[in-house]
Structure formats: C-alpha cells, structure tokens
DRENDO-1510 file (C-alpha; in Angstrom, 1 decimal, always signed):
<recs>
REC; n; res; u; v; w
REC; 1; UNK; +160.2; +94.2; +245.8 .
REC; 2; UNK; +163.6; +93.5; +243.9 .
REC; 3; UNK; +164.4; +90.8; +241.4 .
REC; 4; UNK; +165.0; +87.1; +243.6 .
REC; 5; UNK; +169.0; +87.6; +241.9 .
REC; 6; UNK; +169.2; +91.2; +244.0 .
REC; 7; UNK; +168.3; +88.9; +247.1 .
REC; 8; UNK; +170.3; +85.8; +246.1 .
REC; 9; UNK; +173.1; +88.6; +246.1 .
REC; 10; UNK; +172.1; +90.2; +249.7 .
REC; 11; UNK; +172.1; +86.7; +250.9 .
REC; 12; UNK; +175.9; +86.1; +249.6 .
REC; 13; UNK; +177.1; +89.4; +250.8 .
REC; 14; UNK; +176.1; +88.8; +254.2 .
REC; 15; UNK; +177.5; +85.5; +254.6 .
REC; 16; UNK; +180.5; +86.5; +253.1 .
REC; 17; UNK; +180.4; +89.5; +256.0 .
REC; 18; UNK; +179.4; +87.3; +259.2 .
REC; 19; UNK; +181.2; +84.5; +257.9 .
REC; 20; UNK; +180.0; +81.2; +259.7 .
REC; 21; UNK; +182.6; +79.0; +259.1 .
REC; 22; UNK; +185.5; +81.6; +259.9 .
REC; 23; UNK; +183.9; +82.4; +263.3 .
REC; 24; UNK; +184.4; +78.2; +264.4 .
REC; 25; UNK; +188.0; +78.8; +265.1 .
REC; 26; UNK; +187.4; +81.9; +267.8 .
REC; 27; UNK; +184.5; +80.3; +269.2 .
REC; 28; UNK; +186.3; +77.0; +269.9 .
REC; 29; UNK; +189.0; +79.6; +271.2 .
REC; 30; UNK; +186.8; +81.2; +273.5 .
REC; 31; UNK; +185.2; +78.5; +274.7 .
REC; 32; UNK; +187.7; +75.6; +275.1 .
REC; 33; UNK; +187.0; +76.2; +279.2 .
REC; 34; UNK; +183.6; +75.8; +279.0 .
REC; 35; UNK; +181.3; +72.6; +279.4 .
REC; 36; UNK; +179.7; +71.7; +276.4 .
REC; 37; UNK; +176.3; +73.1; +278.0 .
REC; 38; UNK; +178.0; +76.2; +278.7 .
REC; 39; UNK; +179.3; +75.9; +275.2 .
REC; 40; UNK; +175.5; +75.4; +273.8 .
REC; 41; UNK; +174.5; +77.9; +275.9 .
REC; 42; UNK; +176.9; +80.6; +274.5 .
REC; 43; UNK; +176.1; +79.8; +271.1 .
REC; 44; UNK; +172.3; +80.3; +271.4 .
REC; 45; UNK; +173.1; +83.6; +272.7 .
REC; 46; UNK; +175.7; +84.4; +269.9 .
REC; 47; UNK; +172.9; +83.2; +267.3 .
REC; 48; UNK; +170.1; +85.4; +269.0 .
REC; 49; UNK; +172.3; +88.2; +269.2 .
REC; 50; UNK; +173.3; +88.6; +265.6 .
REC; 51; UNK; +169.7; +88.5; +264.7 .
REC; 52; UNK; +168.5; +91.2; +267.2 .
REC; 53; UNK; +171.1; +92.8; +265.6 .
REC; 54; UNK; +170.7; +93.1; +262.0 .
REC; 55; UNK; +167.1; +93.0; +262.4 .
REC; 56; UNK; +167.5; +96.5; +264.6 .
REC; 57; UNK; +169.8; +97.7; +261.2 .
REC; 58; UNK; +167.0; +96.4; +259.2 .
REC; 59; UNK; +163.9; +98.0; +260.7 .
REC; 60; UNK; +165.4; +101.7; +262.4 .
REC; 61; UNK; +168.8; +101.6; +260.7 .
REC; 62; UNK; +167.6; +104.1; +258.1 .
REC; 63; UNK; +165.8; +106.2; +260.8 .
REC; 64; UNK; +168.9; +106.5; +262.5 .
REC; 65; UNK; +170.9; +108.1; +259.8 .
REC; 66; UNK; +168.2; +110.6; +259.2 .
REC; 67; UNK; +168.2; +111.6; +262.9 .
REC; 68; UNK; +172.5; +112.8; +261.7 .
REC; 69; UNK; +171.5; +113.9; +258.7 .
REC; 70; UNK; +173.3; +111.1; +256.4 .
REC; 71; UNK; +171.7; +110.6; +253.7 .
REC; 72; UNK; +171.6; +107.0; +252.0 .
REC; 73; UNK; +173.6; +107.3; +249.2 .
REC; 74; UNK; +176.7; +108.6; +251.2 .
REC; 75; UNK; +176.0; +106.0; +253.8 .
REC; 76; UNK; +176.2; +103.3; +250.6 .
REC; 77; UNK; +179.4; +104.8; +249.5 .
REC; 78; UNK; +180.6; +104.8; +253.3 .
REC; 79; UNK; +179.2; +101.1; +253.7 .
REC; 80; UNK; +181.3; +99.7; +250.5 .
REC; 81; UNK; +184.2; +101.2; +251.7 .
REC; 82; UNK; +184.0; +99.1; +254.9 .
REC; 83; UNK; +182.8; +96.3; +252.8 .
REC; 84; UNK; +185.8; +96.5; +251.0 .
REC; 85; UNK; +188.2; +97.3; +253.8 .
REC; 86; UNK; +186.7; +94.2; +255.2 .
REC; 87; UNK; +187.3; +92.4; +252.3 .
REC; 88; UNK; +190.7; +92.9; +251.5 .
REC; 89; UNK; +191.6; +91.9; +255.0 .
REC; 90; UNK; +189.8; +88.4; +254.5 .
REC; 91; UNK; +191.6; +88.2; +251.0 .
REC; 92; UNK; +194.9; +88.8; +253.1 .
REC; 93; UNK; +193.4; +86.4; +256.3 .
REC; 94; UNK; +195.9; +84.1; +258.3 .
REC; 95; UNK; +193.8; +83.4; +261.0 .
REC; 96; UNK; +192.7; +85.0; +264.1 .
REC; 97; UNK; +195.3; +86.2; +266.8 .
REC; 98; UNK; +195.8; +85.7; +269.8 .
REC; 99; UNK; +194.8; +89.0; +270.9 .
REC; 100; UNK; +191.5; +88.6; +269.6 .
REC; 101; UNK; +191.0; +85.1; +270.8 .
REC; 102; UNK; +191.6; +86.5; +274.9 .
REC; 103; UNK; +189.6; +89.6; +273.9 .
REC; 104; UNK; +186.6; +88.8; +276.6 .
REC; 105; UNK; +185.8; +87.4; +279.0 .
REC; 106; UNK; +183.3; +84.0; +279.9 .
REC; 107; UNK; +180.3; +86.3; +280.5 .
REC; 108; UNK; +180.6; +88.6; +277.4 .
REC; 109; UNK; +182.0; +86.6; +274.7 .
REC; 110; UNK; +178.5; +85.7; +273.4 .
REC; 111; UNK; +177.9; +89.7; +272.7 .
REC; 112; UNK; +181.6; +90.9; +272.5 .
REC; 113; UNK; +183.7; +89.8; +270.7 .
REC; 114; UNK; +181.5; +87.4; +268.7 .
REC; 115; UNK; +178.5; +89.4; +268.3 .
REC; 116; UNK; +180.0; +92.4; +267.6 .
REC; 117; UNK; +182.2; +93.2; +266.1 .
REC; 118; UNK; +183.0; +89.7; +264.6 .
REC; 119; UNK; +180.1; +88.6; +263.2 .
REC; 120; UNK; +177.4; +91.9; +263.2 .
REC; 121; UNK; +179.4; +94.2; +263.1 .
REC; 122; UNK; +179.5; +97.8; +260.8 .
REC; 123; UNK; +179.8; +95.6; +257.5 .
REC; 124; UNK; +177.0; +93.9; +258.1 .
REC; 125; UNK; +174.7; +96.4; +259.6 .
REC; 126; UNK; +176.0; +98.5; +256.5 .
REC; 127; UNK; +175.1; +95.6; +254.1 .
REC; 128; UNK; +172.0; +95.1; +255.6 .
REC; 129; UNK; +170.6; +99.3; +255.5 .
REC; 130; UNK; +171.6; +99.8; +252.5 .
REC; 131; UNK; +169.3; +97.0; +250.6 .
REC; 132; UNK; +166.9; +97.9; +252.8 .
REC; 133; UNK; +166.4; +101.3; +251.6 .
REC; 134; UNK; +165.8; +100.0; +248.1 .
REC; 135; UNK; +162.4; +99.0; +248.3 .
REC; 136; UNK; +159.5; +100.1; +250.5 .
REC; 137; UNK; +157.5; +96.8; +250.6 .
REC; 138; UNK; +156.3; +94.7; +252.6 .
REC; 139; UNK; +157.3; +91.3; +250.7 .
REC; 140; UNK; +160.8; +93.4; +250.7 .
REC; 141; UNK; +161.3; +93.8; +254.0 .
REC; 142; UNK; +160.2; +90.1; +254.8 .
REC; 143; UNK; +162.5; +88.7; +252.0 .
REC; 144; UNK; +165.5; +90.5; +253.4 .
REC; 145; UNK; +164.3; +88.8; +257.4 .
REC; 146; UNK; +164.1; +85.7; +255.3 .
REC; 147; UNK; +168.0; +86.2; +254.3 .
REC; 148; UNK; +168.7; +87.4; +257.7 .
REC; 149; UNK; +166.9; +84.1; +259.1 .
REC; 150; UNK; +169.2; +81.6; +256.7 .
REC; 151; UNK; +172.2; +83.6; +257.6 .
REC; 152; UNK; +171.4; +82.7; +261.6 .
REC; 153; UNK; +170.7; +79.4; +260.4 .
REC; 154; UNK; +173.7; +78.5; +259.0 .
REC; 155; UNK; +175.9; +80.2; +262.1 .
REC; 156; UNK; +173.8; +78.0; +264.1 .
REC; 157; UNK; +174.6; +75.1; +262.2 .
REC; 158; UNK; +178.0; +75.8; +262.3 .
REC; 159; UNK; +177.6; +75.8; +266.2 .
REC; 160; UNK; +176.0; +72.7; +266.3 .
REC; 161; UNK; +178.5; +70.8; +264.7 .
REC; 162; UNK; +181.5; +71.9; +266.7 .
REC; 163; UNK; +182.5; +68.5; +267.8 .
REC; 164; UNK; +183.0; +67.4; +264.0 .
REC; 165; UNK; +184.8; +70.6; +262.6 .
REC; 166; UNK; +187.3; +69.9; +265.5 .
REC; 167; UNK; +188.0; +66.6; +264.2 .
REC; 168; UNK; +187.5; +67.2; +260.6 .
REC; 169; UNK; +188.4; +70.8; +260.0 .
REC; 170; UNK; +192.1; +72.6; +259.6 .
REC; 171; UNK; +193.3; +75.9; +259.7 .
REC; 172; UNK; +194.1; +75.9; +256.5 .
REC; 173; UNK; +190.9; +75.1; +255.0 .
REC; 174; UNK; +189.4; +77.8; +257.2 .
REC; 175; UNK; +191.7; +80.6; +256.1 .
REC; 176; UNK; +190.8; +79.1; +252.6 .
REC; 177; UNK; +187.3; +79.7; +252.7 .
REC; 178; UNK; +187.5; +83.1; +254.5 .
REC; 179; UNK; +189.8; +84.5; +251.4 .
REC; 180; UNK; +187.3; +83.2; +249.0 .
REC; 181; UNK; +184.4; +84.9; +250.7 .
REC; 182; UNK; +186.7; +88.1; +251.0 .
REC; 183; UNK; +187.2; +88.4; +247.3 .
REC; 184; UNK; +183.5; +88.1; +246.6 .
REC; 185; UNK; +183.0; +90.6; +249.7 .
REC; 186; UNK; +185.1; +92.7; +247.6 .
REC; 187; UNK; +183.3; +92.8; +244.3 .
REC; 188; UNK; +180.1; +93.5; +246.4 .
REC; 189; UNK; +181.8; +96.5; +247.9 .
REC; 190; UNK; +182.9; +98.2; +244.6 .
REC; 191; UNK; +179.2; +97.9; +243.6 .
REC; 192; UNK; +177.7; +99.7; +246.6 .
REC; 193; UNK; +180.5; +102.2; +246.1 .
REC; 194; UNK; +179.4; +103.2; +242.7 .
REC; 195; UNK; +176.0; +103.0; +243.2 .
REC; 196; UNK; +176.8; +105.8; +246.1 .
REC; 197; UNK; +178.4; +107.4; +243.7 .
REC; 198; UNK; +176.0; +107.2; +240.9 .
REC; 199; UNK; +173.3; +108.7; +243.5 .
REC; 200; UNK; +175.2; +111.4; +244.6 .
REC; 201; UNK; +176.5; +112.8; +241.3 .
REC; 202; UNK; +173.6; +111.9; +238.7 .
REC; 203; UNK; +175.8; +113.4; +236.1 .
REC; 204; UNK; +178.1; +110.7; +236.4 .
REC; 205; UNK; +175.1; +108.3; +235.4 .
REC; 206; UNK; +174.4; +110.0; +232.0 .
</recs>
C-alpha cells in the first residue's frame, strides 16, 4: 500500500479528470427536455456508469494491456500525455459547444456523451491503471475503490443539486473552476510522464 499523500493525490487527479462541477452545464443541456424524474433517472445511470467504468480500468485494465503487449511504463508515459492534453484544453476551457451539447440522443446520453467520453473517459481510465499497478495489495486496491467511490459521490452530488446550480451558478464560475482543475491536471501529467520515462530508461534515473 502507498503513502495516504500518493492517494490524496489519485483522488485530486481524478476529480480534476471527471470533473463534477464542469459536467453540470452539459447535463442541464442534455436534459432540459426531460421531467425532473427522467432527469433523476439519467443521472443514476450516468453515476453507475462511471463507476462500472473505472472499476473495470481498475480490476482488468492492466490485464488488458498485457493481452497487446504494452507494458506499464509506456502506457504511464502514454496516459500523461493524454493527462496533459486533457489538461491544457481545460486550462484553455470556454465552455462546452454546441456540438457537444446535441451530441446524443434521450436514450444514450447517460452512457454517451456523459459517460464516456466526458466524464470516464481515456484520462481517467489511464489515471486510474496506472496507480493501480503500483501496489499489489489488497488495502491498495480497496483504497483506490474508496477514491473511485468519493469521486461518484461527489458527481452524484452534483446531480442532486441541479435545481440550485441553475439558480446559483454562472458560466463563468464554471469555466473558472475547470481551468483551475486543468492546471493541476497538468502538473499530474508531467509526473506520470517522467515516471514512464524513468522506468523505461533506468539510466536516466542514475
């Protein structure tokens, strides 16, 4: 198992990924048709959804690359760069457009676009193999559930209070809070990208 800080810093990076709060504006997008029911009902799915997901990344993710042949320390450098990629595009956020607001339709919104690739999508999946290769344990394993747990928590939460962040909550302040989360995104990024590095030239570490 890891030191708690190595968690505390899984559990940052992953928010900063899925990104809660910046998913409020296309949800309300995609849903401003549908009864609030329909509404609760979309964001259950969403909620269950990302978790399936990452918790798939979590338990086979690893498995999977060594079915290509990838090993884990390329897949770490690969996984920062979209990390970072990710994150300068947050640091550079104006919103959603409108092309990804109409991307789906009533049916599908829950898994596409919301599920993936807005909120688990490669970053995240990425985010979420890499630490778990770092530790064989069983307390690791559950610690990193644990963070994948408070990160559906808090998306939930997020859900829940739609009413309120429609009064209460601008555009602005949205945009605001994605760019912060991108620049820490960022600084997560360049660390998997040299420990990639690091792993796959040993040299480099002398």
């Amino acid at each position: 198992m890891l030191e708690i800080t190595e968690y505390t810093k899984f559990l940052i990076g992953l928010l900063a990924i899925v990104d809660p709060l910046g998913a409020v504006p296309v949800f309300l997008a995609l849903t401003v048709h549908q009864s609030r029911e329909q509404q609760f009902k979309t964001a259950r799915l969403t909620v269950i959804s990302v978790f399936t997901a990452l918790m798939v990344a979590l338990l086979i993710g690893e498995w999977i690359l060594w079915a290509f042949g990838i090993s884990i320390d390329a897949f770490r450098c690969a996984g920062g760069i979209v990390l970072l990629l990710m994150g300068l595009t947050m640091l550079k956020s104006r919103g959603h457009t409108p092309e990804e607001i109409e991307a789906a339709q009533d049916e599908t919104i829950a898994l596409v676009p919301l599920t993936m690739p807005l909120l688990a999508g490669p970053g995240a999946m990425s985010a979420v193999i890499v630490y778990a290769h770092q530790s064989n344990s069983v307390l690791h394993y559950v610690a990193i559930t644990g963070c994948i747990l408070l990160v559906g928590g808090s998306l939930w939460l997020c859900f829940k209070f739609l009413p309120w962040f429609r009064q209460h909550l601008s555009t602005r302040s949205i945009v605001m809070s994605t760019r912060v989360m991108g620049l820490l995104l960022a600084a997560i990024a360049v660390e998997f990208i040299a420990g990639g590095i690091k792993g796959m030239f040993p040299q480099l570490a002398a």
